[in-house]
OpenMM code with the backbone's topology and positions (N, CA, C; nanometers):
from openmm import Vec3, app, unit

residues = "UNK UNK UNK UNK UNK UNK UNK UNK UNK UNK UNK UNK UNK UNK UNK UNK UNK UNK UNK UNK UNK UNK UNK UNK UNK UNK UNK UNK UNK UNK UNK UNK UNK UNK UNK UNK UNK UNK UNK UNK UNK UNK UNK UNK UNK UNK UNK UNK UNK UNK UNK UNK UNK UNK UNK UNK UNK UNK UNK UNK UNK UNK UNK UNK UNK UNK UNK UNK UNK UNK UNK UNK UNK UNK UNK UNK UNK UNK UNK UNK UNK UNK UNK UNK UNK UNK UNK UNK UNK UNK UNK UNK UNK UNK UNK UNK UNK UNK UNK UNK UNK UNK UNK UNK UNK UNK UNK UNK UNK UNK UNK UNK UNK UNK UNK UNK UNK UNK UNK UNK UNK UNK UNK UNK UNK UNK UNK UNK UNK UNK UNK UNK UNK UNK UNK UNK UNK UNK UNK".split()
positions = [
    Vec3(7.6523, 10.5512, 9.5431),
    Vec3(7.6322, 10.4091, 9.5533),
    Vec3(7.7555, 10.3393, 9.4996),
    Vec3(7.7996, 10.2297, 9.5717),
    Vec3(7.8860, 10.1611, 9.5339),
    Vec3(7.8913, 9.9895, 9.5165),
    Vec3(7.9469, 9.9650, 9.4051),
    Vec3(7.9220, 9.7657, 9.4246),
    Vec3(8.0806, 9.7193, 9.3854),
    Vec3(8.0607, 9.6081, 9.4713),
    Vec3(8.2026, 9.5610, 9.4664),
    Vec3(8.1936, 9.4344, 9.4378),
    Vec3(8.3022, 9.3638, 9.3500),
    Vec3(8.2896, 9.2589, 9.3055),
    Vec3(8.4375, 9.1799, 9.3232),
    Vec3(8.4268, 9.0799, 9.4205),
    Vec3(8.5661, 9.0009, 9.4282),
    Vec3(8.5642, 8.8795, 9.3611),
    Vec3(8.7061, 8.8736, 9.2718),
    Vec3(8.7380, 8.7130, 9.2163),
    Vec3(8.8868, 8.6824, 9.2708),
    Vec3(8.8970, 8.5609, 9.3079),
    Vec3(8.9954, 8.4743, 9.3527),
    Vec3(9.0276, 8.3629, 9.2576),
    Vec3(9.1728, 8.4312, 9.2179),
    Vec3(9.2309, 8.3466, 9.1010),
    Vec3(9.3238, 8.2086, 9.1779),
    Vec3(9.3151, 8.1020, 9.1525),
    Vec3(9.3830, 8.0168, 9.2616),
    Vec3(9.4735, 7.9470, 9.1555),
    Vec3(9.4403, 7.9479, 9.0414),
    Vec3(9.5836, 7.8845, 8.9066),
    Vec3(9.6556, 7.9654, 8.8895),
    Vec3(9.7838, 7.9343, 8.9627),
    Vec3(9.9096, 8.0615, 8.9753),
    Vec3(10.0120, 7.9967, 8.8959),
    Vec3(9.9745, 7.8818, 8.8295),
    Vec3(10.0950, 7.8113, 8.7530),
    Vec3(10.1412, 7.8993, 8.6025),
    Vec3(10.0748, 7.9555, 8.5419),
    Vec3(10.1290, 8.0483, 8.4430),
    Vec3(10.2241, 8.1870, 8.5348),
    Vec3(10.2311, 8.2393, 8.6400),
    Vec3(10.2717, 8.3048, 8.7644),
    Vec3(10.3973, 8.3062, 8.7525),
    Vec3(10.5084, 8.3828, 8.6779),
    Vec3(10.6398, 8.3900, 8.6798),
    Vec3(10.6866, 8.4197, 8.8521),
    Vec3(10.7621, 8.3401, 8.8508),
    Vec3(10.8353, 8.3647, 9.0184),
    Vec3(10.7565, 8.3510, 9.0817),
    Vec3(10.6495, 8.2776, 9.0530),
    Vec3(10.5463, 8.2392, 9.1898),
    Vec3(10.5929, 8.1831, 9.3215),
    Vec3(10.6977, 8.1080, 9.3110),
    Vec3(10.7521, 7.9923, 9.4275),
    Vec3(10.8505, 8.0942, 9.4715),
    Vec3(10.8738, 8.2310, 9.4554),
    Vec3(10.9278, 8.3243, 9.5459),
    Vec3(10.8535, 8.3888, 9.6691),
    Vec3(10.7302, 8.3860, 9.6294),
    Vec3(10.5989, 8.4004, 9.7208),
    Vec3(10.6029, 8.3005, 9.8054),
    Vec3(10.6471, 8.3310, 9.9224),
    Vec3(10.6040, 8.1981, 10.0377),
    Vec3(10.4606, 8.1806, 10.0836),
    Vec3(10.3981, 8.0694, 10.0593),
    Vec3(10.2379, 8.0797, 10.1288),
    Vec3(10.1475, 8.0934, 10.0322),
    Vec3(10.2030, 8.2002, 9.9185),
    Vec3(10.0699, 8.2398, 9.8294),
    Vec3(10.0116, 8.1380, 9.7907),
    Vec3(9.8684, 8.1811, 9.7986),
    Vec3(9.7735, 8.0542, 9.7795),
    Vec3(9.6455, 8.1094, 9.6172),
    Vec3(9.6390, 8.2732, 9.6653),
    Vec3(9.5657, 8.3328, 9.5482),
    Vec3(9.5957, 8.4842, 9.4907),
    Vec3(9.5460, 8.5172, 9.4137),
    Vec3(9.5614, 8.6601, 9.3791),
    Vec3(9.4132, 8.6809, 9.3622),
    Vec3(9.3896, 8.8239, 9.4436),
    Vec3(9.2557, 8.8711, 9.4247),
    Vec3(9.2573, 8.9720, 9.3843),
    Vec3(9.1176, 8.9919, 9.2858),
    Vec3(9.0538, 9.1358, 9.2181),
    Vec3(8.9493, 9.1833, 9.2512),
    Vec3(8.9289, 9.2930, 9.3184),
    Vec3(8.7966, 9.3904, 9.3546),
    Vec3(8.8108, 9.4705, 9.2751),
    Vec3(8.6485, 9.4389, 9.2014),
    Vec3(8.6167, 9.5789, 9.0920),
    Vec3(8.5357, 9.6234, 9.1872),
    Vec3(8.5660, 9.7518, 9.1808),
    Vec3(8.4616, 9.8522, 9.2415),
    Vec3(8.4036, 9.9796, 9.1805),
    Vec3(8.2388, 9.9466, 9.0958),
    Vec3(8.1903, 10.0787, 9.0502),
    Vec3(8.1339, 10.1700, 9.1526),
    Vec3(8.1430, 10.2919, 9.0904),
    Vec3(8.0613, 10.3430, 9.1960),
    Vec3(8.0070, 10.4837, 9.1179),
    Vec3(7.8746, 10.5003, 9.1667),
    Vec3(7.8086, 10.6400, 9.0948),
    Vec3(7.7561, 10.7420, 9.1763),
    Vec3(7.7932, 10.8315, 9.1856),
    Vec3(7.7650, 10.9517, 9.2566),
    Vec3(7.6232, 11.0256, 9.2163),
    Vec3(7.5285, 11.0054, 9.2659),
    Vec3(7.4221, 11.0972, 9.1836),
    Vec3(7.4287, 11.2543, 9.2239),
    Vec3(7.4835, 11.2989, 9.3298),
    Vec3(7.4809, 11.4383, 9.2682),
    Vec3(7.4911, 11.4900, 9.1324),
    Vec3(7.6384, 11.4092, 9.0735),
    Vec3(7.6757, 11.4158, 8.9495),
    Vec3(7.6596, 11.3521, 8.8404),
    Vec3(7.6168, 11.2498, 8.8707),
    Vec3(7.6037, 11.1330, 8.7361),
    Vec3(7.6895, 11.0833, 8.6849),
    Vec3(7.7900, 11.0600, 8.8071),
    Vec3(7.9571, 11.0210, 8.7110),
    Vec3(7.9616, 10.8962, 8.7939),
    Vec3(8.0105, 10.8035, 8.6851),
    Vec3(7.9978, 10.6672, 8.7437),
    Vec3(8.1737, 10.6250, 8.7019),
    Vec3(8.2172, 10.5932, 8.8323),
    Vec3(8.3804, 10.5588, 8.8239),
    Vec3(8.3876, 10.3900, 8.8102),
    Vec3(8.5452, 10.3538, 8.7702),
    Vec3(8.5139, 10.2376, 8.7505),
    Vec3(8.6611, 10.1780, 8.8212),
    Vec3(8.7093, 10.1194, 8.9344),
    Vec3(8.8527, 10.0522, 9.0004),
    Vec3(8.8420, 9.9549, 9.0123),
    Vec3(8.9786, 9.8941, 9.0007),
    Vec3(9.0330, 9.7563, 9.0031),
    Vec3(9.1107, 9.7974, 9.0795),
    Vec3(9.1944, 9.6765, 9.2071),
    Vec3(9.2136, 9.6670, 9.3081),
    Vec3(9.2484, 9.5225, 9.2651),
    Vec3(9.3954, 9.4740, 9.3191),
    Vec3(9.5125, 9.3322, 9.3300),
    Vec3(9.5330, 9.3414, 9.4367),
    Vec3(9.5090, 9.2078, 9.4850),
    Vec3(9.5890, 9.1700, 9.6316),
    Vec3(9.6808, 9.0491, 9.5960),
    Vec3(9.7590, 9.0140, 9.6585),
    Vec3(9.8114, 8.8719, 9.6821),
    Vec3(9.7517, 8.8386, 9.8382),
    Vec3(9.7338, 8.6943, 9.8170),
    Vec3(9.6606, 8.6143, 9.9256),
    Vec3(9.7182, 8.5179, 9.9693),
    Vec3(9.7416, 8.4796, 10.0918),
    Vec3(9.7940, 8.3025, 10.1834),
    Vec3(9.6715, 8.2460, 10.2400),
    Vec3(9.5581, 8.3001, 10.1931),
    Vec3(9.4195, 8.2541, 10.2369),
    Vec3(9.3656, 8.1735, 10.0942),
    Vec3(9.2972, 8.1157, 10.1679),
    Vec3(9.1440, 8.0070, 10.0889),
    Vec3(9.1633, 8.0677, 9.9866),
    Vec3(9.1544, 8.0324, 9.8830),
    Vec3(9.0914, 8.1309, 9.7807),
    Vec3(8.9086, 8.0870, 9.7802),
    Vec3(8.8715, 8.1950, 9.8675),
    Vec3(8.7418, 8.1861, 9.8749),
    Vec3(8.6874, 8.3754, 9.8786),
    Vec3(8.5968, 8.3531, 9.8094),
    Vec3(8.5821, 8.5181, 9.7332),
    Vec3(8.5207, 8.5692, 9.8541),
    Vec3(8.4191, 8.4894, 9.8774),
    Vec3(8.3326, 8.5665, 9.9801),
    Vec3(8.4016, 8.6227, 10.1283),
    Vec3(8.4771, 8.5210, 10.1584),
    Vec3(8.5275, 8.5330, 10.2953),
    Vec3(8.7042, 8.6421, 10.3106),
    Vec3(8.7181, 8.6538, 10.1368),
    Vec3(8.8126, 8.7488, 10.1360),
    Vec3(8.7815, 8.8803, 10.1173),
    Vec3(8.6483, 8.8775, 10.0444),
    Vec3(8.5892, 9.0534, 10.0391),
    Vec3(8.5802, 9.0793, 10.2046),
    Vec3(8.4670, 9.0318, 10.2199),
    Vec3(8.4458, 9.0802, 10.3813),
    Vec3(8.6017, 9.1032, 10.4804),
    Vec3(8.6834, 9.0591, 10.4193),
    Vec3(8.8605, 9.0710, 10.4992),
    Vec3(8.8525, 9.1752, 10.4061),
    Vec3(8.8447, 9.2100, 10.2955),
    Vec3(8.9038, 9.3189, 10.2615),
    Vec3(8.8436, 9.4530, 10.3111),
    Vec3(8.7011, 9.4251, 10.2842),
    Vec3(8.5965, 9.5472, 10.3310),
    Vec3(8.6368, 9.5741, 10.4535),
    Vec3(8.6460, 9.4854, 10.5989),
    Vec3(8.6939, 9.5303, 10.7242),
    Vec3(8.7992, 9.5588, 10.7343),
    Vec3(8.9170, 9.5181, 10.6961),
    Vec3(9.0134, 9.6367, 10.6701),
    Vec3(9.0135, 9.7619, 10.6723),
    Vec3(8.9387, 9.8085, 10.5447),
    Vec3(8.9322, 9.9415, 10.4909),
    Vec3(8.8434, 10.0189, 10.5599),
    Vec3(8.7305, 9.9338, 10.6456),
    Vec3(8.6755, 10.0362, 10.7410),
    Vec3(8.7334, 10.0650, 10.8888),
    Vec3(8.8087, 9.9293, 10.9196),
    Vec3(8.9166, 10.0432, 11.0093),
    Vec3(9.0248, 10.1179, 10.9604),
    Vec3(9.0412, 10.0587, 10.8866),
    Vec3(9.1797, 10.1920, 10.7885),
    Vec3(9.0779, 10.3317, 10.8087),
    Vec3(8.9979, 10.3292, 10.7193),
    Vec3(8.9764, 10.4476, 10.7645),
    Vec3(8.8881, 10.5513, 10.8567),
    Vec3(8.8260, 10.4405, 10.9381),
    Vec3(8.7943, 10.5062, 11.0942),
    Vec3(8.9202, 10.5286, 11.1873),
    Vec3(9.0316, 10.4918, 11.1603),
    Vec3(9.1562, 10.5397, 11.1969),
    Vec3(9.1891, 10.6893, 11.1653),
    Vec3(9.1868, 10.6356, 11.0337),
    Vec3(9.2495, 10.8264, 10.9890),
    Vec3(9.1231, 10.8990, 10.9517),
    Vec3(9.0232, 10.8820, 10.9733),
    Vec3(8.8804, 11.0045, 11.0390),
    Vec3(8.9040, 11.0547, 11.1740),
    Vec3(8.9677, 10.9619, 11.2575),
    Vec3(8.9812, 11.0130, 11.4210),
    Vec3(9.1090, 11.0656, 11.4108),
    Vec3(9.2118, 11.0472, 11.3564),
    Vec3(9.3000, 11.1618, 11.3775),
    Vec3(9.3392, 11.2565, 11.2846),
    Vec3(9.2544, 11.2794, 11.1944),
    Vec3(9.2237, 11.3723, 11.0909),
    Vec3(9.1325, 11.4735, 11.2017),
    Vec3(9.0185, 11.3843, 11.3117),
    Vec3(8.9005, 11.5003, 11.3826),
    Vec3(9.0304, 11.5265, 11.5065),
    Vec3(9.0772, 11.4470, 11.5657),
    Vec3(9.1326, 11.4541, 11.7483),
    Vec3(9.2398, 11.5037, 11.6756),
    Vec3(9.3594, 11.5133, 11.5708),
    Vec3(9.4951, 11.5369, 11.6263),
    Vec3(9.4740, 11.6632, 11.4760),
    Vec3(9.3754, 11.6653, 11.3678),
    Vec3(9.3923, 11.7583, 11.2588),
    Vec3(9.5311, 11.7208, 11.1632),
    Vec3(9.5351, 11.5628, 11.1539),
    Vec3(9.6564, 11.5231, 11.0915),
    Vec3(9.6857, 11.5833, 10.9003),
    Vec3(9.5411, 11.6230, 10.8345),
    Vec3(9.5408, 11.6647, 10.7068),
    Vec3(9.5964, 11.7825, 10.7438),
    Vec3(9.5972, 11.8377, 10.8256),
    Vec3(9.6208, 11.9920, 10.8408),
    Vec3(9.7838, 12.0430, 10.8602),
    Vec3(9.8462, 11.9295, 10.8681),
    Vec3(10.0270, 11.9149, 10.9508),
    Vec3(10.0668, 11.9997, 10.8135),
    Vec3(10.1282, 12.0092, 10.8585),
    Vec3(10.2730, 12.1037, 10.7555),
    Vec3(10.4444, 12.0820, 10.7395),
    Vec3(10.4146, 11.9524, 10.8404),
    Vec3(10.5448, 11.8966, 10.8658),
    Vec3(10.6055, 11.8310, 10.7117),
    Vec3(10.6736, 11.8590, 10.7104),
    Vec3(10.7459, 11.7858, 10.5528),
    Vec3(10.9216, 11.7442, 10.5845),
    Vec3(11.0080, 11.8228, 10.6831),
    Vec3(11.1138, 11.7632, 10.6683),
    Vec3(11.1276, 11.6569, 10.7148),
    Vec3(11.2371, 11.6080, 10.6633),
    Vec3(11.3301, 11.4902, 10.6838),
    Vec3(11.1985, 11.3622, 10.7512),
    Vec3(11.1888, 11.3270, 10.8388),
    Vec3(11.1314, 11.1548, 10.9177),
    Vec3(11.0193, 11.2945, 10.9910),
    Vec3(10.9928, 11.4320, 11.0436),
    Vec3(10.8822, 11.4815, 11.0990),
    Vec3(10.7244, 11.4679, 11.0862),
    Vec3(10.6800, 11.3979, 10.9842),
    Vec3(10.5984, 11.3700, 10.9303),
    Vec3(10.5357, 11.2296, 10.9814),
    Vec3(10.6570, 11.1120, 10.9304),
    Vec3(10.6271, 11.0080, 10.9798),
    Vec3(10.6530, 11.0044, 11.1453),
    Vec3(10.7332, 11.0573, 11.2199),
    Vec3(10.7690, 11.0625, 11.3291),
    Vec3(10.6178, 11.1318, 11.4297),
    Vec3(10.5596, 11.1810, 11.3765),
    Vec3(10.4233, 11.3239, 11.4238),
    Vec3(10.3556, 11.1953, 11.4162),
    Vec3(10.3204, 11.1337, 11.3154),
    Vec3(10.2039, 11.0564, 11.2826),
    Vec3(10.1879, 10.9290, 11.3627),
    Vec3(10.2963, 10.8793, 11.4063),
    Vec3(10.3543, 10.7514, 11.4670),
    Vec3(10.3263, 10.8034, 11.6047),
    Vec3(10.3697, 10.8925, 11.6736),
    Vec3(10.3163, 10.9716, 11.8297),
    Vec3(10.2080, 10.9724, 11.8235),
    Vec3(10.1115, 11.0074, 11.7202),
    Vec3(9.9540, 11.0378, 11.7305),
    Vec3(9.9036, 10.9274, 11.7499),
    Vec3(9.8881, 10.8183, 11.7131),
    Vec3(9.8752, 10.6952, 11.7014),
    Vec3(9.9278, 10.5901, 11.8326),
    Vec3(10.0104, 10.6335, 11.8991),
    Vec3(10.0248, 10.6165, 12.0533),
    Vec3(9.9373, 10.6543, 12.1334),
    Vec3(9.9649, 10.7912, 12.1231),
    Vec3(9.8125, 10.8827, 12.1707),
    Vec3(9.7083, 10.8567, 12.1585),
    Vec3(9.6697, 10.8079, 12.0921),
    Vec3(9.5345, 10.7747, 12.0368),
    Vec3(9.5002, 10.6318, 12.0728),
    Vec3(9.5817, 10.5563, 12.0829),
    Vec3(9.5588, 10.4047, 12.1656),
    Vec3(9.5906, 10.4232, 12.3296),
    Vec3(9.6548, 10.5013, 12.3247),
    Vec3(9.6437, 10.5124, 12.4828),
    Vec3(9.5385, 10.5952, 12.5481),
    Vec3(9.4895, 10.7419, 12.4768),
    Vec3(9.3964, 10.7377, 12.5322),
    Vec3(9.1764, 10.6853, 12.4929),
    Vec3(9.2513, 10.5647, 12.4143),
    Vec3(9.1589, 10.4707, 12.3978),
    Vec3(9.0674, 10.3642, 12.5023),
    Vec3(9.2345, 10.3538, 12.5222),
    Vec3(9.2608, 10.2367, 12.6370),
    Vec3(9.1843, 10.3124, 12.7991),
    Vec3(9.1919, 10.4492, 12.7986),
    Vec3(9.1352, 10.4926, 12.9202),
    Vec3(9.0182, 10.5261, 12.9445),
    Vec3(8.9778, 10.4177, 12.9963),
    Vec3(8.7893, 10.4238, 12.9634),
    Vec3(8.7587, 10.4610, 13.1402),
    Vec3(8.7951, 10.5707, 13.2284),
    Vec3(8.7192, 10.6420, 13.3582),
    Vec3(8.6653, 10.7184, 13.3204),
    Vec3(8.6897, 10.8379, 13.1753),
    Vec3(8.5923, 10.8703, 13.1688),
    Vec3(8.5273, 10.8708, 12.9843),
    Vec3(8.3624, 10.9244, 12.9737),
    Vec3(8.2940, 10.8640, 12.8772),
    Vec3(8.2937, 11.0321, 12.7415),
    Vec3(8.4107, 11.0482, 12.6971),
    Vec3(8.4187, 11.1187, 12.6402),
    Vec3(8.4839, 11.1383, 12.5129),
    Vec3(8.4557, 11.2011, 12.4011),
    Vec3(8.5145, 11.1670, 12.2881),
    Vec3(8.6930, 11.1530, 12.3004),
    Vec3(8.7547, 11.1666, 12.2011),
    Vec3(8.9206, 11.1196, 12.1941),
    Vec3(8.9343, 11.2596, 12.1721),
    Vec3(8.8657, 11.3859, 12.1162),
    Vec3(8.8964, 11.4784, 12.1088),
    Vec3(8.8998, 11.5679, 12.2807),
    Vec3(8.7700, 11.5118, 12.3211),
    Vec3(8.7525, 11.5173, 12.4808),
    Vec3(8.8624, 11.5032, 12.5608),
    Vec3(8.8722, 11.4237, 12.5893),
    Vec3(8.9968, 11.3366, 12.6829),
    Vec3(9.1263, 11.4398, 12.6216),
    Vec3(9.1641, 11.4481, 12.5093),
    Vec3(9.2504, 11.5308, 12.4942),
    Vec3(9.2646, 11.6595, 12.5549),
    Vec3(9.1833, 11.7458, 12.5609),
    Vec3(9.1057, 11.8509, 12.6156),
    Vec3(9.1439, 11.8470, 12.7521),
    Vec3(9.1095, 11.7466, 12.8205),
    Vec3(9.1080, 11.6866, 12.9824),
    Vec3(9.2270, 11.7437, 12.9961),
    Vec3(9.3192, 11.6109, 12.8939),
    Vec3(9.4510, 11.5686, 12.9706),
    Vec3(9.5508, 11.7166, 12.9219),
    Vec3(9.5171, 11.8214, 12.8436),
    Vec3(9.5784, 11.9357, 12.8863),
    Vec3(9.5503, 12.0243, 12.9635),
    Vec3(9.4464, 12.0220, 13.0504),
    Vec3(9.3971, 12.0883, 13.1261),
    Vec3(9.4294, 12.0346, 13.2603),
    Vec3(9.4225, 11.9116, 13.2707),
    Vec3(9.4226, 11.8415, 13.4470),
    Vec3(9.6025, 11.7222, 13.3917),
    Vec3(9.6806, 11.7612, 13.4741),
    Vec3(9.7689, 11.6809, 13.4517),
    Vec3(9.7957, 11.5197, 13.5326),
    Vec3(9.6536, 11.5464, 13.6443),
    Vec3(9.6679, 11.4031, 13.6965),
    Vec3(9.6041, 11.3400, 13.6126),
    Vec3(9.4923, 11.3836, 13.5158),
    Vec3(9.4224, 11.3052, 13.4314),
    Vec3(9.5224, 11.2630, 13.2710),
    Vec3(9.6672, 11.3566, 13.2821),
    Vec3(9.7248, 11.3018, 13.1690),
    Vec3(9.8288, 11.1784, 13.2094),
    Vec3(9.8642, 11.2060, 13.3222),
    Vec3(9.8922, 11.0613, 13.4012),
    Vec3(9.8239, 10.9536, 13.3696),
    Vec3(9.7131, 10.9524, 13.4433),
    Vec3(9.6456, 10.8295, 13.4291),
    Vec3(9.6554, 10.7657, 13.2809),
    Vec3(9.6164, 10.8818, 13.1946),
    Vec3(9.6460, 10.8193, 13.0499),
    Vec3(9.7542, 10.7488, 13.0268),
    Vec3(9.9014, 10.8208, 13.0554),
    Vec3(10.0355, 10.7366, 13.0011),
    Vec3(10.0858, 10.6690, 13.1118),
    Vec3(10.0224, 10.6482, 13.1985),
    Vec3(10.0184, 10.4805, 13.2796),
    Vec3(9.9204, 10.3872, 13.2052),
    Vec3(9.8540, 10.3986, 13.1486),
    Vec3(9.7573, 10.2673, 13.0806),
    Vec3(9.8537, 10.2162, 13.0100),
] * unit.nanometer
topology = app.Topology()
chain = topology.addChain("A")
for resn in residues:
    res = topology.addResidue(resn, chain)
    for name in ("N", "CA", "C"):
        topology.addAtom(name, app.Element.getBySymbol(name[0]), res)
C-alpha cells in the first residue's frame, strides 16, 4: 500500500537564484509512504520538482502520478517486447544508442494497428513475414 502526499510551495522569495529559473512559478514535494505487508516494512520518500504550473497541489499530483505511469508502462513493454534489463551493452553510446532504436520500434510498431496483437506479437510477425515488416517502417 502506498499514500502520497503533494505540497506546492509558491513563496520562492527566500529562493537564492530564483530569477535564473525562467517561468518558475512553484516547487513541489511528494511524500510517499508505503508498506509492504508481506514484510512489515514501511518506507518513507520525498520527491522535489520545480514547477511553471499553478501551484495547485491537486492538479500537480495527478501530473505527476500520470507521468510515472507512463514512464513506466514504457519500460514494462520494453523490458517484456525488446528484454531491455537483460542488454549487456555497456560500451561507449551502445547502450543509449540500443535503447533509442527500441523506442522507434516500439512506436512504430504501435502505430500499426492491421493487426490485433501484442508488441511482442507483431515483432514475431515482422521477423517472420517481411512484407509485414514493411508495412511497419512505412507507418
Amino acid at each position: 500500500m502506498e499514500t502520497r502526499r503533494c505540497q506546492v510551495y509558491s513563496e520562492l522569495s527566500h529562493l537564492r537564484h530564483g530569477e535564473n529559473w525562467k517561468g518558475l512559478r512553484s516547487i513541489v514535494k511528494i511524500s510517499a509512504t508505503r508498506y509492504i505487508k508481506a514484510t512489515g516494512i514501511q518506507q518513507e520518500e520525498c520527491r522535489y520538482y520545480i514547477s511553471s504550473l499553478k501551484p495547485e497541489a491537486e492538479k500537480i499530483g495527478r501530473c505527476i502520478r500520470g507521468h510515472w505511469g507512463i514512464e513506466n508502462s514504457l519500460h514494462w513493454t520494453l523490458d517484456v517486447a525488446f528484454h531491455e534489463d537483460q542488454s549487456r551493452k555497456r560500451e561507449g553510446n551502445a547502450a543509449e544508442n540500443f535503447s533509442i532504436s527500441n523506442r522507434i520500434a516500439l512506436n512504430l510498431i504501435k502505430n500499426e494497428k492491421s493487426k490485433r496483437r501484442s508488441v511482442k506479437g507483431k515483432r514475431l510477425d515482422a521477423g517472420w513475414d517481411n512484407d509485414y515488416l514493411i508495412k511497419i517502417l512505412k507507418n
